[in-house]
DSSP file (Angstrom, degrees, kcal/mol; ACC not computed):
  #  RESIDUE AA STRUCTURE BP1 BP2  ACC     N-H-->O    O-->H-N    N-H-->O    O-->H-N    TCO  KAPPA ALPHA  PHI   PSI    X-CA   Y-CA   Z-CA
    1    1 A X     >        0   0    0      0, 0.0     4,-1.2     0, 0.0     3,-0.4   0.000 360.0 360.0 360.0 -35.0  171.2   85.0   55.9
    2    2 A X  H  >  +     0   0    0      1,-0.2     4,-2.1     2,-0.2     5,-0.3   0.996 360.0  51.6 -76.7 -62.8  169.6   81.4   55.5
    3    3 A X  H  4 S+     0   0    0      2,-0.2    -1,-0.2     1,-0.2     5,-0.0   0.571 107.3  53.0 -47.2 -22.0  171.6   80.5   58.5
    4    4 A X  H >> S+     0   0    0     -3,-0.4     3,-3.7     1,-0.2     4,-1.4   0.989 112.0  37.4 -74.8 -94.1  170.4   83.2   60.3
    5    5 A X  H 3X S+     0   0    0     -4,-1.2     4,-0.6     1,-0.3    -2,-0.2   0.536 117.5  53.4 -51.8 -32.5  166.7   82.9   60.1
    6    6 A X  H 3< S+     0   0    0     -4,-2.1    -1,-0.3     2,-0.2    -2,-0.2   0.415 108.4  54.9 -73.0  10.5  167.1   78.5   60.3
    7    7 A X  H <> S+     0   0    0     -3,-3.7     4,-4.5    -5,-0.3    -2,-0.3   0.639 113.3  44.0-119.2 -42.5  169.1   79.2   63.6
    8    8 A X  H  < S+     0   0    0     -4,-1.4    -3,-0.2     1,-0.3    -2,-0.2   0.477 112.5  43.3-120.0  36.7  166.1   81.3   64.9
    9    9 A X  T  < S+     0   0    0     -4,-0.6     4,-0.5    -5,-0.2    -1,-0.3   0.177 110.5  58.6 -88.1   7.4  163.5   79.5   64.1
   10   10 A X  T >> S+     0   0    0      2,-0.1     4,-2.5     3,-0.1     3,-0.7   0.825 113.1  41.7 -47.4 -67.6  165.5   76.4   65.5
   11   11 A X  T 3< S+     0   0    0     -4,-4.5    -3,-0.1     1,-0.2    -1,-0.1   0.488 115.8  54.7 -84.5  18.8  165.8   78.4   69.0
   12   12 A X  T 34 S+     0   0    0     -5,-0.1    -1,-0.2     2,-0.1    -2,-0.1   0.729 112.2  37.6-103.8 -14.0  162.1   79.5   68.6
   13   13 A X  T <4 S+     0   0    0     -3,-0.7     3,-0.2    -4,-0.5    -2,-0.2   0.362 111.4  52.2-112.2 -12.5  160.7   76.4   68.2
   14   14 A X  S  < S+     0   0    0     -4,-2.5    -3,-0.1     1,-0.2    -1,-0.1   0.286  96.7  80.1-125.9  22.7  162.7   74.0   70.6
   15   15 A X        +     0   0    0     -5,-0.3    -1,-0.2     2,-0.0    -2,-0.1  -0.142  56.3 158.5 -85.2  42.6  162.0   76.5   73.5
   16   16 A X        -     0   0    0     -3,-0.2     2,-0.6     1,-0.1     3,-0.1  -0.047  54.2-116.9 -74.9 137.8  159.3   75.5   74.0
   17   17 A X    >>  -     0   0    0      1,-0.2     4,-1.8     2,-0.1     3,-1.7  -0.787  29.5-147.3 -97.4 128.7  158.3   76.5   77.8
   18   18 A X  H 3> S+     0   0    0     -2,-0.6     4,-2.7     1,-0.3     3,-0.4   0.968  88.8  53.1 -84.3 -46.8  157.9   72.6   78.9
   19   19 A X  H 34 S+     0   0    0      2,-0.2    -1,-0.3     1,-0.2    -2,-0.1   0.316 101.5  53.4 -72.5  26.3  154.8   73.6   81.6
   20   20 A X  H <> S+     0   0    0     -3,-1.7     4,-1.4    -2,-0.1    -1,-0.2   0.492 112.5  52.1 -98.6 -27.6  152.6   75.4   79.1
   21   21 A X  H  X S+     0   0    0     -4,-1.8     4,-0.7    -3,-0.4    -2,-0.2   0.815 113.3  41.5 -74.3 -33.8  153.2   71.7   77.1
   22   22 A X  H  X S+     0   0    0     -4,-2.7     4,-1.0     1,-0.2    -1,-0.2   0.915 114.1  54.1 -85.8 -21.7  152.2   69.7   80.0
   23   23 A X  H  > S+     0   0    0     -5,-0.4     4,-0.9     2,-0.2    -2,-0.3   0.779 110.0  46.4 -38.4 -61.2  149.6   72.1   80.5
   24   24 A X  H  < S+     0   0    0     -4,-1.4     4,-0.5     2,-0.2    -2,-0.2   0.324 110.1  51.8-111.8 -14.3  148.4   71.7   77.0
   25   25 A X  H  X S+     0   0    0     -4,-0.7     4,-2.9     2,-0.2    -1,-0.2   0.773 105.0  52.5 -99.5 -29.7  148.4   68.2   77.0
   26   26 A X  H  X S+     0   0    0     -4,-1.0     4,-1.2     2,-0.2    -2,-0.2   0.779 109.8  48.9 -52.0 -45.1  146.4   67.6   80.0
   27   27 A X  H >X S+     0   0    0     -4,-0.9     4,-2.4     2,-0.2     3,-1.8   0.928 109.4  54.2 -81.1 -61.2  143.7   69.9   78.8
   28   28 A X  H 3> S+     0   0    0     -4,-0.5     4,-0.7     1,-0.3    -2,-0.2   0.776 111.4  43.7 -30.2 -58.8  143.7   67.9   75.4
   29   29 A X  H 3< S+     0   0    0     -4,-2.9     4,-0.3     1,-0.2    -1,-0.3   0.771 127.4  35.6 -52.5 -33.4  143.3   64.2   77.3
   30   30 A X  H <X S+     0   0    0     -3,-1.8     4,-2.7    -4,-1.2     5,-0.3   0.632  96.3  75.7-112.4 -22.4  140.4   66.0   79.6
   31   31 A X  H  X S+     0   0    0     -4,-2.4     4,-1.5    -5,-0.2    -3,-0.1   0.874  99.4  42.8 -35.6 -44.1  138.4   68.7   77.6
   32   32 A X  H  X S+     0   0    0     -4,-0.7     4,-4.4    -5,-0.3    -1,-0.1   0.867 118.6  44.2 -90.1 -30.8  136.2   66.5   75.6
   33   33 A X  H  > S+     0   0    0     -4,-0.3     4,-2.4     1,-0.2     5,-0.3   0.998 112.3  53.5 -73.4 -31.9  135.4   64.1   78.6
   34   34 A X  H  X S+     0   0    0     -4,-2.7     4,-2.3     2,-0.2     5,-0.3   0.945 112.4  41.6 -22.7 -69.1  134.9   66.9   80.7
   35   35 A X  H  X S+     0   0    0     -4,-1.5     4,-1.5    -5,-0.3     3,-0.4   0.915 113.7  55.6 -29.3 -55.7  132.2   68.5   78.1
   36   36 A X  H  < S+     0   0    0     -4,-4.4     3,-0.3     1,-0.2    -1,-0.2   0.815 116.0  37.8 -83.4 -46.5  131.0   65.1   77.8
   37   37 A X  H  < S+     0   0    0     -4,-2.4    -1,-0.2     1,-0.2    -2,-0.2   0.632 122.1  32.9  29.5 -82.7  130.5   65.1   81.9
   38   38 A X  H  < S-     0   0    0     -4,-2.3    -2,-0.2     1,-0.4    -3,-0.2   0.215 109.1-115.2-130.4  -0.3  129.4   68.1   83.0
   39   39 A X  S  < S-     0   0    0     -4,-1.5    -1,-0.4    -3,-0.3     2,-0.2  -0.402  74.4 -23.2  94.1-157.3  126.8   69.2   79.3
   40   40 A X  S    S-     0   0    0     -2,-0.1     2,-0.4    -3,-0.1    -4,-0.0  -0.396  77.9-168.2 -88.4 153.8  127.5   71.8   77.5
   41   41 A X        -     0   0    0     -2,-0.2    -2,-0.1     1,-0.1     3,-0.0  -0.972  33.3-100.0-146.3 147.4  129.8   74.6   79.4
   42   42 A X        -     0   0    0     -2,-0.4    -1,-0.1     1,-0.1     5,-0.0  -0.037  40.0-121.7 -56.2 167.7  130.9   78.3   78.8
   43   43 A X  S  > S+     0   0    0      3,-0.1     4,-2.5     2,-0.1     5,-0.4   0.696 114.3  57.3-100.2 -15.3  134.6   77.9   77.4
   44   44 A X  T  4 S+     0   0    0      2,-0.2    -1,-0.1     1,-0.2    -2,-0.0   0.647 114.6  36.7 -83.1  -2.4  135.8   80.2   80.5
   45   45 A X  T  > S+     0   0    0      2,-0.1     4,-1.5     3,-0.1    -1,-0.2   0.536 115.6  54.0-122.8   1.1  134.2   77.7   83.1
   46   46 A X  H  > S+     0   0    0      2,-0.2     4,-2.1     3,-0.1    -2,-0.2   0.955 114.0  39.2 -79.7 -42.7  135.2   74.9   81.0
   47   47 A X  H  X S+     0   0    0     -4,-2.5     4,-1.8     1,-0.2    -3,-0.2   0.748 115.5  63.7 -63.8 -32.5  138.7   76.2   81.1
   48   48 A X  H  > S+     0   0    0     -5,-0.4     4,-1.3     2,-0.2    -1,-0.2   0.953 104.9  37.6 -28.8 -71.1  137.9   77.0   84.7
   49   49 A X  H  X S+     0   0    0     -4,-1.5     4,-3.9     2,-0.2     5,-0.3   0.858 109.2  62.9 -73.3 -31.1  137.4   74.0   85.8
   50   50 A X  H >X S+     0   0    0     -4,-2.1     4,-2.6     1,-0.3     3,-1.2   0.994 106.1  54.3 -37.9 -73.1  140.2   72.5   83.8
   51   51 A X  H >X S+     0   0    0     -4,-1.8     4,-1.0     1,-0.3     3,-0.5   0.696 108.3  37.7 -39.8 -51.9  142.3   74.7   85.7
   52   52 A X  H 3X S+     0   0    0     -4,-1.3     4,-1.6     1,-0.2    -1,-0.3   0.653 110.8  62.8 -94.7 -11.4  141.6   73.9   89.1
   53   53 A X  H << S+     0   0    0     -4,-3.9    -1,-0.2    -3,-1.2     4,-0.2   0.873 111.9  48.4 -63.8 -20.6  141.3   69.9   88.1
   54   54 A X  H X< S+     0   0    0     -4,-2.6     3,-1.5    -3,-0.5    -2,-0.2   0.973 105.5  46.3 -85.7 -31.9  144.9   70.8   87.2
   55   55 A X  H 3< S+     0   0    0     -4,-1.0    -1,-0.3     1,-0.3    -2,-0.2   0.453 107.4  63.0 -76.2 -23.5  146.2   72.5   90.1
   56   56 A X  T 3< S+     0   0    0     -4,-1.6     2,-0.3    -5,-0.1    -1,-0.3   0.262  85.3 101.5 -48.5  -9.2  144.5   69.5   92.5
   57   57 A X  S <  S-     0   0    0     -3,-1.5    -3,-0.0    -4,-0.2    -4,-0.0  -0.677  74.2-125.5-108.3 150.5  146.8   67.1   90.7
   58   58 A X     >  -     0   0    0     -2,-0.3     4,-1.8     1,-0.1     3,-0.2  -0.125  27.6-100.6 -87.9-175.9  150.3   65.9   92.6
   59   59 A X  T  4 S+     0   0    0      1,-0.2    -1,-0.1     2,-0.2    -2,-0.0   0.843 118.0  60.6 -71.0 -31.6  153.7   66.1   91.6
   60   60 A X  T  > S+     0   0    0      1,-0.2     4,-1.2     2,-0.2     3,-0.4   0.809 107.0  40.3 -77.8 -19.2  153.7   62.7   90.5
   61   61 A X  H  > S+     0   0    0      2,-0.2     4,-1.8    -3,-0.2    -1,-0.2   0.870 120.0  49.3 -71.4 -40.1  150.9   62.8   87.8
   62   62 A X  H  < S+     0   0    0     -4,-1.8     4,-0.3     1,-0.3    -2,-0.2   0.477  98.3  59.9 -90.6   9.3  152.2   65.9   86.8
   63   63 A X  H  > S+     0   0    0     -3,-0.4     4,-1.3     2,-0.1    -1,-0.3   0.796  95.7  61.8 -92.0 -32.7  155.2   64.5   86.7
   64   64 A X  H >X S+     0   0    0     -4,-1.2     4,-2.8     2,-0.2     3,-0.5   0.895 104.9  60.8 -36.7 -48.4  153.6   61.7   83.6
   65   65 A X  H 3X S+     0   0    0     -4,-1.8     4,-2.1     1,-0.3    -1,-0.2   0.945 104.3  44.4 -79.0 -40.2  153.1   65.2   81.6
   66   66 A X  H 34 S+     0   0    0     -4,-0.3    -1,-0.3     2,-0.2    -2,-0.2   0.850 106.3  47.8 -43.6 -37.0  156.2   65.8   81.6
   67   67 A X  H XX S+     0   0    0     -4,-1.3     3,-1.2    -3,-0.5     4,-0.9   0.834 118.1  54.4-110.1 -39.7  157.9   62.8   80.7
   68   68 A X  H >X S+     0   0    0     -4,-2.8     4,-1.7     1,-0.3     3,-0.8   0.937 113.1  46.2 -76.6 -25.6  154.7   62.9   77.6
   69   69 A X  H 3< S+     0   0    0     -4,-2.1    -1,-0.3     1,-0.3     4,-0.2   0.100 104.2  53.8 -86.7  25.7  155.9   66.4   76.7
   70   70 A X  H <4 S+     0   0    0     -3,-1.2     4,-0.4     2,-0.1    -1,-0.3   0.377 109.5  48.7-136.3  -9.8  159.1   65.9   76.6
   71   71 A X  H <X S+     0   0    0     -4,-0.9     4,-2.7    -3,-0.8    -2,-0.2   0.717 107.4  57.1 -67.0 -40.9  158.6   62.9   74.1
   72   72 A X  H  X S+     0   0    0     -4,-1.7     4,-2.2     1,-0.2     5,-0.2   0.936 106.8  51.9 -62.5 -34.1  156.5   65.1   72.1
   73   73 A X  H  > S+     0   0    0      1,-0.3     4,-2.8    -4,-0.2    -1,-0.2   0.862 108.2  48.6 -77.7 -22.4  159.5   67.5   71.9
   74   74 A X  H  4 S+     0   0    0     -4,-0.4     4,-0.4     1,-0.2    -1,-0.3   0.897 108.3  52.4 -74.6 -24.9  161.6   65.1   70.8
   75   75 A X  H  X S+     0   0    0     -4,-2.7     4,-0.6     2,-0.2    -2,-0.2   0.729 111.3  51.7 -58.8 -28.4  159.2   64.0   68.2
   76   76 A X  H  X S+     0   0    0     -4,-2.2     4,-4.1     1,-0.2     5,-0.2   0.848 104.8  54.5 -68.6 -51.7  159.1   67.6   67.2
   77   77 A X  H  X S+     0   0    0     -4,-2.8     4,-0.9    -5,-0.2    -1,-0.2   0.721 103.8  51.2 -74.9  -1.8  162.5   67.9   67.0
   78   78 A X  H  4 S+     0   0    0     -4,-0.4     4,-0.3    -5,-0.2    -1,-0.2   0.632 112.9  47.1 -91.9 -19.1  163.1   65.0   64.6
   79   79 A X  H  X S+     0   0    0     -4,-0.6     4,-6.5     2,-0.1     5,-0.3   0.822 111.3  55.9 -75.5 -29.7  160.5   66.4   62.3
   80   80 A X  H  X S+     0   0    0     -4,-4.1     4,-2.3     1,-0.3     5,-0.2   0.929 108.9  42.8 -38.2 -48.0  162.2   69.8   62.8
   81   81 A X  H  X S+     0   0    0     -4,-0.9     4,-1.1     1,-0.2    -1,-0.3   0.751 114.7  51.1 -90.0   1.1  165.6   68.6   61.6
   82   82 A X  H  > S+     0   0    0     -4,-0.3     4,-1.0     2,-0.1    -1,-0.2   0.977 113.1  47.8 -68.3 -62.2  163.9   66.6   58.7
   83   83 A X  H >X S+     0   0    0     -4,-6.5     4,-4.7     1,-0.2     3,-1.8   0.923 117.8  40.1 -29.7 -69.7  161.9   70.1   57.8
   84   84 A X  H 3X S+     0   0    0     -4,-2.3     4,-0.6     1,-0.3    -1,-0.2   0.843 115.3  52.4 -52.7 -56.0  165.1   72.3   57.9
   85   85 A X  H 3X S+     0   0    0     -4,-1.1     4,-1.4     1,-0.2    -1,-0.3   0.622 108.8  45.4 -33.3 -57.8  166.9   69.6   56.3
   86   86 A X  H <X S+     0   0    0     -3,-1.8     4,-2.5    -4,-1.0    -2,-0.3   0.866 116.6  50.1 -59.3 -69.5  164.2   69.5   53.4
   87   87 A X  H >< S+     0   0    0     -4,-4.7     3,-1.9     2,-0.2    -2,-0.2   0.519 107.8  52.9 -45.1-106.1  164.5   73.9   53.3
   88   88 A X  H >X S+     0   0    0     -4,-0.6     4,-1.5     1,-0.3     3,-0.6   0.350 113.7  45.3 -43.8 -87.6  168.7   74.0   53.1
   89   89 A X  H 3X S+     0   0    0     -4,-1.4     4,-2.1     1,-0.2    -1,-0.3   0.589 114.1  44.2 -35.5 -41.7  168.5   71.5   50.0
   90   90 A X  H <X S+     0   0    0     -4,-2.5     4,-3.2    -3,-1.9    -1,-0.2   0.996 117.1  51.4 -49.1 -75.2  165.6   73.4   48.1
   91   91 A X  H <> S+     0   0    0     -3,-0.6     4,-1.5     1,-0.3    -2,-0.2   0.632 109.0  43.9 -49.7 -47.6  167.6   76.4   48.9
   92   92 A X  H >< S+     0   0    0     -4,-1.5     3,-1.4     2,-0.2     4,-0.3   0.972 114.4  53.4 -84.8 -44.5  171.0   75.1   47.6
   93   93 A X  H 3X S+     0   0    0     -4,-2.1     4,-2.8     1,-0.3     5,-0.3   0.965 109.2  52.0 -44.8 -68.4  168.9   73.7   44.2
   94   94 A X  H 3X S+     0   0    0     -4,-3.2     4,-1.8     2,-0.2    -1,-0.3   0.675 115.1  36.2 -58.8 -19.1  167.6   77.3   43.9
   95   95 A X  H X< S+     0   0    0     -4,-1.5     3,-1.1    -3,-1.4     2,-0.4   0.764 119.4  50.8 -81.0-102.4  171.4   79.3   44.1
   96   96 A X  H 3> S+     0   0    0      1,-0.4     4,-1.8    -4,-0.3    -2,-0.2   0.054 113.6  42.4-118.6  -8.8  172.9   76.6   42.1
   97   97 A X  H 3X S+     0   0    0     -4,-2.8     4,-2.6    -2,-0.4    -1,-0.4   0.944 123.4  41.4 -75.0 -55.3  169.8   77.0   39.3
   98   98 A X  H << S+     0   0    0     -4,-1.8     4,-0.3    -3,-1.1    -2,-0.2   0.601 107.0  56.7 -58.3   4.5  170.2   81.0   39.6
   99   99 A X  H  4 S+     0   0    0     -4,-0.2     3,-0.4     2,-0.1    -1,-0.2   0.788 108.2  57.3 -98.1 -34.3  174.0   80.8   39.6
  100  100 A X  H  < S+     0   0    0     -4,-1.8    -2,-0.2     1,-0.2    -3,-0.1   0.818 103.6  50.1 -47.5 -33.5  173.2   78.7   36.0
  101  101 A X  S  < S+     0   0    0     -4,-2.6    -1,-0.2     2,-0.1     2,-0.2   0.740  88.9  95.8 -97.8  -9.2  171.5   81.3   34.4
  102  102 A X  S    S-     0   0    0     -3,-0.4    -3,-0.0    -4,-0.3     0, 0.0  -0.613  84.8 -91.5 -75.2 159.5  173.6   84.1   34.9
  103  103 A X              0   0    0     -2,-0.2    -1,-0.1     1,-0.1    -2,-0.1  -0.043 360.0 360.0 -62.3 135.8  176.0   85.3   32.5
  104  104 A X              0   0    0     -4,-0.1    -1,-0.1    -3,-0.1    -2,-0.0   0.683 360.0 360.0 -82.6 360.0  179.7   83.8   32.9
C-alpha cells in the first residue's frame, strides 16, 4: 500500500508538463517588472500581456527556460527522493513500534 501511493505521487510529481514550467518561470522573472512598467494592471491584461511578450519570444530564449526548468526539476527531484526517503523511514519506525506492542 505505502508503495503504491509513494509510486504515485513519484509519477505525479516528476511529470511535470516541462512548457507550463518554462511558462511559469518566465512569468515569475517578468510579472513584477512588468507591474513595475506599465502601473498598476488588471491581472487578465497583466497576464495578457505576459502572454503575448511570451509568444514574441524565439526558440532560442525559450530554449534558456527550458534548460532553467529542467534544473529546477532536477532540484525537485533530489528534494523528492530526500522527502520520500524521510516518509519510508517514519513509516518503518511506526510498524516496527506497533509490531512491539502487540501481543506475542
Amino acid at each position: 500500500h505505502t508503495y503504491t501511493y509513494m509510486h504515485t505521487y513519484v509519477h505525479m510529481h516528476t511529470h511535470m508538463h516541462s512548457g507550463v514550467k518554462r511558462y511559469g518561470i518566465f512569468l515569475s522573472e517578468h510579472r513584477t517588472k512588468l507591474t513595475e512598467e506599465l502601473g498598476t494592471l488588471s491581472m487578465s491584461s497583466l497576464s495578457k500581456q505576459l502572454g503575448v511578450m511570451w509568444s514574441a519570444l524565439d526558440d532560442i530564449r525559450k530554449l534558456e527556460y527550458r534548460k532553467k526548468a529542467d534544473v529546477d526539476k532536477q532540484r525537485y527531484l533530489r528534494e523528492l527522493k530526500v522527502y520520500l526517503r524521510e516518509v519510508h523511514q517514519a513509516h518503518l519506525c511506526a510498524i516496527l513500534i506497533v509490531a512491539r506492542l502487540l501481543p506475542s
